[in-house]
N, C-alpha and C positions, 0 to 999 in steps of 0.2 A: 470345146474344140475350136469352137471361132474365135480368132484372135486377131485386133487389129494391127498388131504386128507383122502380118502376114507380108512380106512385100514381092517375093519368088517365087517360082516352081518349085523350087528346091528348099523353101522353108517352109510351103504345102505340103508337099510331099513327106517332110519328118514329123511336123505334125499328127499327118494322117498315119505316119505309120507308127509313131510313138500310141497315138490314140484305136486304131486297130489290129496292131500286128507290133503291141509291146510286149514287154517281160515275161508277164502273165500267158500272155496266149500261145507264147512263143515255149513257154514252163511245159506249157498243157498239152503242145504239139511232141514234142521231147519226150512227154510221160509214153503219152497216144505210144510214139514209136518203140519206145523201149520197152513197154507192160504190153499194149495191143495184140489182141489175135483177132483171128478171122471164125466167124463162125459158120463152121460147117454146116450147110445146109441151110443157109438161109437163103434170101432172094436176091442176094447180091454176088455175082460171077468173080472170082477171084483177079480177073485181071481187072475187072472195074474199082474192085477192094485195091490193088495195087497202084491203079493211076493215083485215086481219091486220094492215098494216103503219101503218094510220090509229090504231087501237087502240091501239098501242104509244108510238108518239111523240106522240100526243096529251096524254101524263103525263110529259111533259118536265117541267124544273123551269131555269129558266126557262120560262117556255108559250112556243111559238112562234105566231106567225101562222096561221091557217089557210092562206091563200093562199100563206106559203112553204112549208108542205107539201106544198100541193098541187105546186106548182111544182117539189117535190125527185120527190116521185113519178112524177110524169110522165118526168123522168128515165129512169127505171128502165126504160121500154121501146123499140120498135123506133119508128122514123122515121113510118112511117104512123100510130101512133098519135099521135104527136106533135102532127103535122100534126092529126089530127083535133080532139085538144084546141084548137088555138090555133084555127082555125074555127068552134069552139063557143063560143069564149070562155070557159072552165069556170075559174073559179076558188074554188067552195067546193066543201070534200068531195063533199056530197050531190049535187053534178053530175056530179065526176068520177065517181063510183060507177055514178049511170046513165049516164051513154057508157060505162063498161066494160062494165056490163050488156047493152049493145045489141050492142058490137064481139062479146062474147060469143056471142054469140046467132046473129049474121051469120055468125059463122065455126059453128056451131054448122050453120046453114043450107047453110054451103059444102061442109062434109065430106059431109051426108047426101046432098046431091047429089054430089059425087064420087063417092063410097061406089055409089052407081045410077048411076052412070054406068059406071063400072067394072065392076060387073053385067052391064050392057048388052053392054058391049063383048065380055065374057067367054064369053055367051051367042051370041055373033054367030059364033064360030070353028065350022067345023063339024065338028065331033066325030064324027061316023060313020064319018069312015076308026078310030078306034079302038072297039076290043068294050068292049063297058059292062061294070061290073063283074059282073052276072050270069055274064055270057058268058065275064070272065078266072075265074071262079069254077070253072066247068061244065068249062072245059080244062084250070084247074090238077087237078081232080078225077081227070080221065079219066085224063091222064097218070099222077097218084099211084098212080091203079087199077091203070094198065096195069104201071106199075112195078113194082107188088104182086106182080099173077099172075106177072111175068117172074122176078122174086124167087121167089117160091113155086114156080115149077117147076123151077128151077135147084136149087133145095134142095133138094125130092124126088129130082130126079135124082141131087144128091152124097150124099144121104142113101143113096138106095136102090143106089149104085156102091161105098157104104164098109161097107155091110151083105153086098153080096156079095164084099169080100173078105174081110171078117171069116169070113164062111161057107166061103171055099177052107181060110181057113190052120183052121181046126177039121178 
C-alpha cells in the first residue's frame, strides 16, 4: 500500500480505497445485500441491522439508488415485515429505519408482557403441597445430624469393642 509515488490527497485517497474498499469488498458487500437476511432473534435490533448494513453499501461505487436499497433490505426479513413496509409505503432509508424502530419496540412491548404473564401463570400453581426451601433446609439438617450421632455412636461402640480386645490379648 505504501507507495513512493504518493504525492496528493487525492492519490492517497485511491489508493486507500482501491486497497480497502476495492472490487472484492465491494463484490461481498453487493452479495451481503442481495443474499442477506436478518436473523430473527438474535441480539441484534432490526433497526441497528439496517444502519450496519445501510452504512456499508451506501459507498458502493457505482452509487446505487436509495430506494434499491431499500428495496434489497427489505429482502432480508420475515413476511410480516414485508407486508409492513409495503403498507407504509417506505421507500427512503430514513423511513425504513423508523418502522424498524417501532416493529422494534412493539416486539420489545410483547416480550415484557409475555415475560408477566408467564409470571403470573407461574405464581398461580400452588405450591404448598411442596416445603419451601427453609423447611428442605431444616430436614436436610436434621437428617445430617441424626446421621452424625448414629455415626458417632457406632464408632464408640467399635472403638470401645476393639479396645477390649486389645486389652484380653495383653
Amino acid at each position: 500500500m505504501i507507495s513512493e509515488d504518493i504525492d496528493t490527497f487525492d492519490e492517497f485517497e485511491r489508493e486507500f480505497t482501491n486497497q480497502y474498499w476495492g472490487q472484492t469488498q465491494q463484490m461481498r458487500a453487493r452479495q451481503d445485500l442481495t443474499f442477506g437476511s436478518y436473523r430473527v432473534g438474535g441480539y441484534e435490533s432490526r433497526e441497528n441491522y439496517i444502519i450496519k448494513k445501510y452504512s456499508t453499501v451506501r459507498h458502493l461505487t457505482p452509487k446505487m439508488i436509495e430506494e434499491d436499497i431499500v428495496t434489497q433490505l427489505i429482502r432480508h426479513f420475515d413476511k410480516e415485515v414485508v407486508h409492513a413496509v409495503a403498507l407504509r409505503g417506505v421507500k427512503t432509508i430514513k423511513d425504513l429505519i423508523e418502522l424498524m424502530k417501532k416493529l422494534d419496540d412493539v416486539d420489545i412491548k410483547e416480550n415484557r408482557n409475555t415475560n408477566k404473564r408467564n409470571y403470573n401463570n407461574y405464581q398461580r400453581y400452588d405450591n404448598s403441597q411442596y416445603p419451601s426451601l427453609k423447611e428442605r433446609n431444616d430436614s436436610a439438617n436434621e437428617r445430617s445430624g441424626n446421621n452424625y450421632h448414629h455415626c458417632a455412636k457406632n464408632s464408640r461402640r467399635i472403638y470401645s469393642s476393639r479396645c477390649e480386645q486389645i486389652s484380653r490379648i495383653k
